[in-house]
C-alpha positions in Angstrom: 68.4 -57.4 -0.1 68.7 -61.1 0.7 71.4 -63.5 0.6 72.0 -65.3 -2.9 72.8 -68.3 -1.4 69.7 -70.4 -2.7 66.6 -71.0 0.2 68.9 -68.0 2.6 66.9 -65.6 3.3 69.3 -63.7 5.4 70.7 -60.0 4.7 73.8 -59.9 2.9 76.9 -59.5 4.3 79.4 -58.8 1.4 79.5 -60.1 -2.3 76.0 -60.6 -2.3 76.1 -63.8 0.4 74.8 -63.5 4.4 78.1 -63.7 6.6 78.0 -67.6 6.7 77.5 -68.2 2.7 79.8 -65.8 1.8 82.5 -67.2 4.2 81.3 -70.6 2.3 81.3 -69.4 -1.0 85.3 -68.6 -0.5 86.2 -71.9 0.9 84.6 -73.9 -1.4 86.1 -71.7 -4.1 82.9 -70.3 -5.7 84.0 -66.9 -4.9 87.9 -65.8 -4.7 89.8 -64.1 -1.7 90.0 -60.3 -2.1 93.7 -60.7 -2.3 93.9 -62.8 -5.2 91.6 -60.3 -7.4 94.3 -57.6 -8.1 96.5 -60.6 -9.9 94.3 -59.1 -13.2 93.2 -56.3 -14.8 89.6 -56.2 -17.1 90.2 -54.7 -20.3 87.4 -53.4 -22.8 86.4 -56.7 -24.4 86.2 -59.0 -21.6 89.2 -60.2 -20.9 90.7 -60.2 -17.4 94.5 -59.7 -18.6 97.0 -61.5 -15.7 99.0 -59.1 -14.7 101.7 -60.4 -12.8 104.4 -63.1 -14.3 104.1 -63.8 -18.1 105.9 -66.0 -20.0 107.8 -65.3 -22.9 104.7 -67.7 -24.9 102.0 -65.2 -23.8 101.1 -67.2 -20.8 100.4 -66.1 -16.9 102.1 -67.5 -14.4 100.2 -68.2 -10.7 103.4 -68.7 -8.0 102.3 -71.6 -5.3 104.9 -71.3 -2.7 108.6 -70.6 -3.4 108.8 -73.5 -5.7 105.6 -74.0 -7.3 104.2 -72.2 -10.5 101.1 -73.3 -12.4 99.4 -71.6 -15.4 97.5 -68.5 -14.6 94.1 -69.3 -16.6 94.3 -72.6 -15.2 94.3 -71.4 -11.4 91.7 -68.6 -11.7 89.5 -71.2 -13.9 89.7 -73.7 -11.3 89.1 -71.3 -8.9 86.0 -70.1 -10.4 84.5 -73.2 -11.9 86.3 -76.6 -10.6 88.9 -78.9 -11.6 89.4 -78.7 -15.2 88.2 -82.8 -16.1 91.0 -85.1 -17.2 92.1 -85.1 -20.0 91.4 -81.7 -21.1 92.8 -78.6 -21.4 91.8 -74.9 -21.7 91.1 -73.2 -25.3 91.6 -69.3 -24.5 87.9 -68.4 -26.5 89.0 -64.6 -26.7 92.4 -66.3 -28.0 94.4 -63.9 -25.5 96.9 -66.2 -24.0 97.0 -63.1 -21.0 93.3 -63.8 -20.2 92.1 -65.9 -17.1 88.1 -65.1 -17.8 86.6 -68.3 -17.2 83.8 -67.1 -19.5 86.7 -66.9 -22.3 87.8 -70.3 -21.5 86.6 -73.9 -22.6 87.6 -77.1 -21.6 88.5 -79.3 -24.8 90.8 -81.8 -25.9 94.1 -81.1 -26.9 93.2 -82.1 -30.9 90.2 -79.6 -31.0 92.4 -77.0 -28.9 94.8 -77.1 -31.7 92.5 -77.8 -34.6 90.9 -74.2 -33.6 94.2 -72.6 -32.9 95.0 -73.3 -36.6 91.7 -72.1 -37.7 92.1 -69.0 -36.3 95.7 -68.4 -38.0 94.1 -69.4 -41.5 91.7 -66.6 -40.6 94.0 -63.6 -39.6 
């Protein structure tokens, strides 16, 4: 099999990627470090439930050195797809605050993010 990286032609190396695209695909954050994978588990729907720090809210925590935490959908999402663009934040689709899927999260404004998280309490 060949490389995935489009126009490589090259045999793949790991991950689907020749030695040199998969090497770029983890820099460039398109494909995440071994090490961080384990940080979640994937449960029966979908959802990749953070299995390390959670808030009391629901919420992940991601530890960035010994002083730094930032929100565990946040990180893997940014990760995974780029910077979330300003201005918006992240609606949890599967409405799993434990989730860091990137597929079950949307970028949206704050107003729509709450707008939908009252429309799913109206229909519980």
């Amino acid at each position: 099999m060949n490389c995935s990286w489009e126009g490589c032609d090259r045999a793949i190396h790991s991950r689907g990627y020749c030695g040199s695209h998969y090497n770029r695909a983890i820099k460039e954050g398109i494909l995440l470090r071994r090490r961080d994978m384990p940080f979640w588990e994937v449960d029966g729907s979908g959802c990749w439930i953070w299995n390390r720090k959670i808030r009391p809210d629901g919420y992940g925590r991601k530890s960035l050195g010994k002083y730094v935490q930032v929100p565990a959908h946040r990180w893997v999402y940014e990760q995974c797809v780029g910077p979330i663009p300003d201005g918006l934040e992240l609606d949890h689709l599967c409405n799993v605050r434990a989730c860091v899927n990137p597929d079950h999260l949307e970028p949206v404004t704050h107003t729509e993010n709450m707008l939908r998280q009252w429309r799913r309490k109206r229909a519980a």
